[in-house]
C-alpha positions in Angstrom: 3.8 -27.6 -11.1 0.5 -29.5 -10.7 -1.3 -31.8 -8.7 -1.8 -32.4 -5.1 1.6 -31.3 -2.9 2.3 -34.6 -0.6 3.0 -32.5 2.5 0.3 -33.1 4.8 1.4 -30.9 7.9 3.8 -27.9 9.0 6.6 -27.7 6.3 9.9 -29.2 7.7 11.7 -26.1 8.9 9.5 -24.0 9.6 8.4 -23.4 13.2 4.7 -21.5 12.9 5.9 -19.2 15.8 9.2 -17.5 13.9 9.7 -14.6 12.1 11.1 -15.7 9.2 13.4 -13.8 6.3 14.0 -10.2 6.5 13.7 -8.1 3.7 15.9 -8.2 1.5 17.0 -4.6 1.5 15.4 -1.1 2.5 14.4 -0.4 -1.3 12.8 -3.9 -1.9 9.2 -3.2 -2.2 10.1 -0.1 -4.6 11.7 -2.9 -6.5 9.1 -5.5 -6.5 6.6 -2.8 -7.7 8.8 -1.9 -10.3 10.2 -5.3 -11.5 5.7 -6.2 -11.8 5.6 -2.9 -13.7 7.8 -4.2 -16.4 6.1 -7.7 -16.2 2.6 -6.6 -16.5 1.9 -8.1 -13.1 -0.5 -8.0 -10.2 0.6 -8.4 -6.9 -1.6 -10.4 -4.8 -1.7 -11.4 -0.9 -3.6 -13.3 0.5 -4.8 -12.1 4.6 -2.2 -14.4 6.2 1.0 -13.5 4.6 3.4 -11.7 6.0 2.5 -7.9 7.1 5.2 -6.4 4.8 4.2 -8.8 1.8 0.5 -7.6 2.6 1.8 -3.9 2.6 3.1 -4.6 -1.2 0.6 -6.2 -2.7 -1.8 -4.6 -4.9 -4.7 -6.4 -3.5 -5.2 -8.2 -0.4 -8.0 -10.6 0.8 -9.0 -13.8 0.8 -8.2 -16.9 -2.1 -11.6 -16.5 -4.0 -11.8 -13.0 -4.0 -8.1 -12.8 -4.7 -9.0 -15.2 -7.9 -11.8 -13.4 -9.1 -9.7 -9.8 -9.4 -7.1 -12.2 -10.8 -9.5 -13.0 -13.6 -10.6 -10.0 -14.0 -7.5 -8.0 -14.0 -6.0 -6.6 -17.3 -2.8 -7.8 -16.4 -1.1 -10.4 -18.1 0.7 -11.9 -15.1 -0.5 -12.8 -11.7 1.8 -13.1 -8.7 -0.2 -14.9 -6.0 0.9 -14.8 -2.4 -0.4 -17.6 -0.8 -0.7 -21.3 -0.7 -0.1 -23.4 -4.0 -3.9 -24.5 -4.3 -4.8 -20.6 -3.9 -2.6 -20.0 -7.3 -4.0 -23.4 -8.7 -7.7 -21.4 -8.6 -6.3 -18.2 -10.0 -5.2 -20.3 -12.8 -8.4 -22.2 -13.2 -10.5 -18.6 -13.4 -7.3 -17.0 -15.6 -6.6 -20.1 -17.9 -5.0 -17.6 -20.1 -2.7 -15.2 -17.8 0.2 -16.5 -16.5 0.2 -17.2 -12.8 3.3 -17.0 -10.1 3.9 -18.3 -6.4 6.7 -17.1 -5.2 7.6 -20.3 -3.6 5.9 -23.9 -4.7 6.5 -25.5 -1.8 3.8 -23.4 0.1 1.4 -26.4 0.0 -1.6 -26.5 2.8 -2.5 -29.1 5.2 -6.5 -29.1 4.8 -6.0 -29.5 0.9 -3.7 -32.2 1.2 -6.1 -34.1 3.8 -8.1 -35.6 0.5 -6.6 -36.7 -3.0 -8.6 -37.1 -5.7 -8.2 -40.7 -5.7 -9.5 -40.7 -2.5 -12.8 -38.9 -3.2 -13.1 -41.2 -6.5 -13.4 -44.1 -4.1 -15.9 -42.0 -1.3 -17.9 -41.4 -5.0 -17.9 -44.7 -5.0 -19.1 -45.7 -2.1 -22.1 -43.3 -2.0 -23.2 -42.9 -5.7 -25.6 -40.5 -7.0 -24.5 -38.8 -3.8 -23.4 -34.4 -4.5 -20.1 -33.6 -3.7 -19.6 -30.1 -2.4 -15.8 -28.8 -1.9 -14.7 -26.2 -0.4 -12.4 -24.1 -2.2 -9.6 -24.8 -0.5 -8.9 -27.9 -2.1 -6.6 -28.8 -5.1 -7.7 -28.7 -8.5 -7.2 -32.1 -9.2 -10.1 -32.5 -6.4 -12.2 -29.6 -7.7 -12.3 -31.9 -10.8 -13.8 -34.4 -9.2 -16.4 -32.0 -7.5 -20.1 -31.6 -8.7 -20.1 -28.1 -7.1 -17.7 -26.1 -4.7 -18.6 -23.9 -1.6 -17.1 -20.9 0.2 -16.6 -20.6 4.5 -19.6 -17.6 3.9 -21.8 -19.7 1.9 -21.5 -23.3 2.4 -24.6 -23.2 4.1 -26.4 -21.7 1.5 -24.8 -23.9 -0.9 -25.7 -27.2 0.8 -29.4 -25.7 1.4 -30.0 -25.5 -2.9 -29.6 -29.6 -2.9 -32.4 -31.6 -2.7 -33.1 -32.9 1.1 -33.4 -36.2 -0.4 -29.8 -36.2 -1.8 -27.1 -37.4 -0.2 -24.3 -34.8 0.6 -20.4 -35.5 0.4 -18.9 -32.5 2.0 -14.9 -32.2 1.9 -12.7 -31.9 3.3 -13.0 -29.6 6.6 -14.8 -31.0 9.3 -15.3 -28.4 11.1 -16.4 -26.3 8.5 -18.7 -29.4 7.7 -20.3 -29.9 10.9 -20.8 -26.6 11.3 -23.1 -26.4 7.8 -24.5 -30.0 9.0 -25.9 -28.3 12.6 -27.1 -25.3 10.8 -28.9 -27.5 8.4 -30.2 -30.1 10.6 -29.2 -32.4 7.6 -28.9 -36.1 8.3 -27.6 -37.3 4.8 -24.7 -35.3 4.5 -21.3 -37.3 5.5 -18.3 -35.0 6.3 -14.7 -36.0 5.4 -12.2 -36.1 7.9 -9.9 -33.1 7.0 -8.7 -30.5 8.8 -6.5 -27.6 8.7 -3.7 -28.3 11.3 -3.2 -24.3 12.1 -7.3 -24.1 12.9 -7.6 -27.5 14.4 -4.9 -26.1 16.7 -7.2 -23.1 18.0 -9.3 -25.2 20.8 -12.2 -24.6 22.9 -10.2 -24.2 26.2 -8.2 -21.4 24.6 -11.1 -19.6 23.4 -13.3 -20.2 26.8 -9.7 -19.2 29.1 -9.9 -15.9 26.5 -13.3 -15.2 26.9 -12.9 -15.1 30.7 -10.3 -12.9 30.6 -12.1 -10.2 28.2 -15.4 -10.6 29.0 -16.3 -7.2 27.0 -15.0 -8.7 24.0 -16.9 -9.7 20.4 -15.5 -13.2 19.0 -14.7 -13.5 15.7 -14.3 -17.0 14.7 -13.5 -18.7 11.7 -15.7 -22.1 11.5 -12.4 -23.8 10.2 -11.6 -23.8 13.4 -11.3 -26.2 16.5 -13.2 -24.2 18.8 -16.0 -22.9 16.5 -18.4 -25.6 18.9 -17.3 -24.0 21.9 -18.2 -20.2 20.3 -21.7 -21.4 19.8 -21.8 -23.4 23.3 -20.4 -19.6 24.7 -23.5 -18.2 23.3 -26.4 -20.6 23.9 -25.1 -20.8 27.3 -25.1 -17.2 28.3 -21.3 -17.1 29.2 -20.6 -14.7 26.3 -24.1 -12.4 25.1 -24.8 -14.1 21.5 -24.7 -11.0 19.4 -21.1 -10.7 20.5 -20.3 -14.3 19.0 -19.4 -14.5 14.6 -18.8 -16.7 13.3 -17.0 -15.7 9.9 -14.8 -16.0 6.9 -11.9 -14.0 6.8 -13.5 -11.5 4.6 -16.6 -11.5 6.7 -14.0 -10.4 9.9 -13.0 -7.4 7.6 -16.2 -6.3 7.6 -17.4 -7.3 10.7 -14.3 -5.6 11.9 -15.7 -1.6 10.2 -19.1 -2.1 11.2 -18.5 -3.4 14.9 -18.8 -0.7 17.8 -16.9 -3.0 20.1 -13.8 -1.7 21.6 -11.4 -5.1 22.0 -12.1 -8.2 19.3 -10.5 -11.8 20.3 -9.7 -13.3 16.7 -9.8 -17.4 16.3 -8.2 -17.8 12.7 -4.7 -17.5 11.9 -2.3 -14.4 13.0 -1.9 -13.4 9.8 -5.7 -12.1 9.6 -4.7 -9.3 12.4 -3.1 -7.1 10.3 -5.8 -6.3 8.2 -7.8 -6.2 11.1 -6.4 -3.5 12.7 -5.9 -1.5 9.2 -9.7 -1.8 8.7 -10.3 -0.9 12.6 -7.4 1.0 13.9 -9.4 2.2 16.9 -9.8 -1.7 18.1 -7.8 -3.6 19.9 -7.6 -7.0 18.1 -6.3 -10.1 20.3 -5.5 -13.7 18.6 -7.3 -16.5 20.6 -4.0 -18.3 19.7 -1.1 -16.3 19.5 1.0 -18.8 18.1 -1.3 -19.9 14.9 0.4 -19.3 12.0 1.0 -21.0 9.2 4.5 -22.0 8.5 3.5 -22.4 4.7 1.9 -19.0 4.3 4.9 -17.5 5.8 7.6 -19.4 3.2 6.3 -16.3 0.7 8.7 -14.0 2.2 9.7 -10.2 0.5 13.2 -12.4 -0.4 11.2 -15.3 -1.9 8.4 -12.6 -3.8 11.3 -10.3 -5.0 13.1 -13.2 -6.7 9.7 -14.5 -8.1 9.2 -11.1 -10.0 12.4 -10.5 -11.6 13.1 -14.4 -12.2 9.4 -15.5 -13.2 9.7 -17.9 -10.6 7.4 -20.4 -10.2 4.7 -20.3 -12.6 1.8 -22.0 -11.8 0.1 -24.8 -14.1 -3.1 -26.9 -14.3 -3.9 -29.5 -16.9 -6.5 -27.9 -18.6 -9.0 -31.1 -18.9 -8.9 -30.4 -14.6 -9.1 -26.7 -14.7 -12.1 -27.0 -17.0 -13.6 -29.6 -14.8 -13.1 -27.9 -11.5 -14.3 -24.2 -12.9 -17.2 -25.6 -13.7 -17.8 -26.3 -10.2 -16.4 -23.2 -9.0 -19.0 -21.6 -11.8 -22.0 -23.7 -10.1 -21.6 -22.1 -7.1 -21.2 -18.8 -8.4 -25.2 -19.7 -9.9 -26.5 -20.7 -6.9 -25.5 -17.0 -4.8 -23.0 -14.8 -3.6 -20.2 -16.8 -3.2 -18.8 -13.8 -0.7 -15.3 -14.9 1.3 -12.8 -17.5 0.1 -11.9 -18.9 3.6 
């Protein structure tokens, strides 16, 4: 499978809010680790999957870092729980290894908000201008992308171009204007994207929440709809500004051991809490938005992964004139600093 999936919102079906399959049977994740055993296979989850398909997995964390232990991993299969352009990266960093989603239809809603057609004619209309992507794009788009940009570094990213250059940044907005207001940067045009799960977590939420647990830290991924309001929270005075993050979901892991706060309210999606409270058992993490979750993350169910692993269902590929293309700008960005979080 390649190419940009054509679902642009929650997958028909699916309502964010259920609990989906349950497990096949009592011994499946004995069997899943076994069935990988005989494959040669790494099991990978990425933070919103489903708690037990987190509990399975060899590694968990976010889609970069995921890719990068994909890469470097000695095994010759990689089973990626997460979202198809997740697996589509894994394959661009592991051209050789062969590379799994347990179900293709997992697409995402931000990646699908550009095509690469689309950012040919935004090229177009602003040439000579850099394009930064964030990595949660397709690899058809990555193709297309002079150099790509992590939640945790996009800042820094967009700081290494020249002032005088214009910027295309794609395709979160809110990611976007968050590295535009850090910047101050006037020549950087933001596309319209958004990922319909953050977009969904808004600034009255987060304000109502703050109210209500006024002792709390904030831990906010700037994906999201109310990453504004978190800083307007802090400049204001309604919430003490050390007690306001703004982070990747790798950053809230860390965050999460090193914090001496006793109650965390989480704006990302639900999925994240789990790790949370592994990493911080002695905190009481609370979603901003209970109900954000992401209908495609949770189609990778222990059902959907066990059949992957003993069927070799689906494999993953990229055309390799793309994958070349886009790890190139996945590379550049590795150049310019620590990439740190994926999302």
């Amino acid at each position: 499978m390649t190419g940009t999936l054509t679902t642009a919102s929650e997958p028909s079906g699916v309502d964010p809010g259920d609990a989906v399959d349950a497990p096949p049977g009592p011994g499946w994740a004995e069997e899943v680790r076994a069935l990988a055993r005989r494959r040669d296979a790494v099991l990978l989850a990425h933070n919103y999957q489903l708690p037990a398909i987190q509990d399975v997995a060899d590694h968990v964390g976010d889609s970069l870092a995921l890719s990068r232990i994909a890469a470097a991993s000695s095994a010759s299969t990689i089973v990626f729980c997460g979202v198809h352009f997740m697996a589509e990266t894994a394959k661009i960093l592991a051209p050789d290894k062969t590379v799994l989603i347990p179900d293709a239809r997992a697409g995402c809603s931000l990646a699908d908000s550009i095509t690469a057609e689309q950012l040919r004619g935004w090229k177009a209309e602003h040439p000579g201008a850099v394009v930064v992507s964030y990595v949660n794009t397709t690899a058809a788009v990555k193709a297309e992308t002079d150099v790509c940009c992590t939640s945790s570094n996009a800042v820094e990213v967009v700081a290494s171009i020249p002032r005088d250059r214009e910027v295309l940044f794609l395709p979160d907005q809110f990611l976007g204007a968050h590295v535009r207001r850090e910047l101050g940067r006037e020549n950087m045009h933001v596309w319209a994207g958004e990922c319909h799960v953050h977009a969904g977590i808004n600034g009255r939420q987060l304000t109502d929440q703050a109210a209500a647990h006024p002792d709390a830290e904030l831990f906010v991924h700037p994906e999201c709809g109310c990453a504004t309001s978190a800083l307007y929270l802090a400049g204001s005075g309604a919430v003490p500004a050390d007690r306001v993050k703004i982070l990747s979901t790798g950053g809230m892991v860390d965050a999460a051991r090193a914090t001496g706060a006793k109650e965390v309210l989480v704006a990302t999606e639900v999925g994240m809490l789990h790790q949370l409270r592994r990493a911080a058992p002695e905190i009481d993490f609370r979603a901003v938005n209970d109900r954000a979750s992401c209908g495609y993350m949770k189609m990778i169910t222990p059902e959907a992964l066990l059949r992957s692993v003993r069927e070799g269902t689906d494999e993953v590929h990229v055309d390799p004139d793309l994958a070349g293309r886009g790890q190139a700008a996945v590379q550049r960005m590795i150049e310019i600093g620590n990439p740190g979080g994926g999302e």
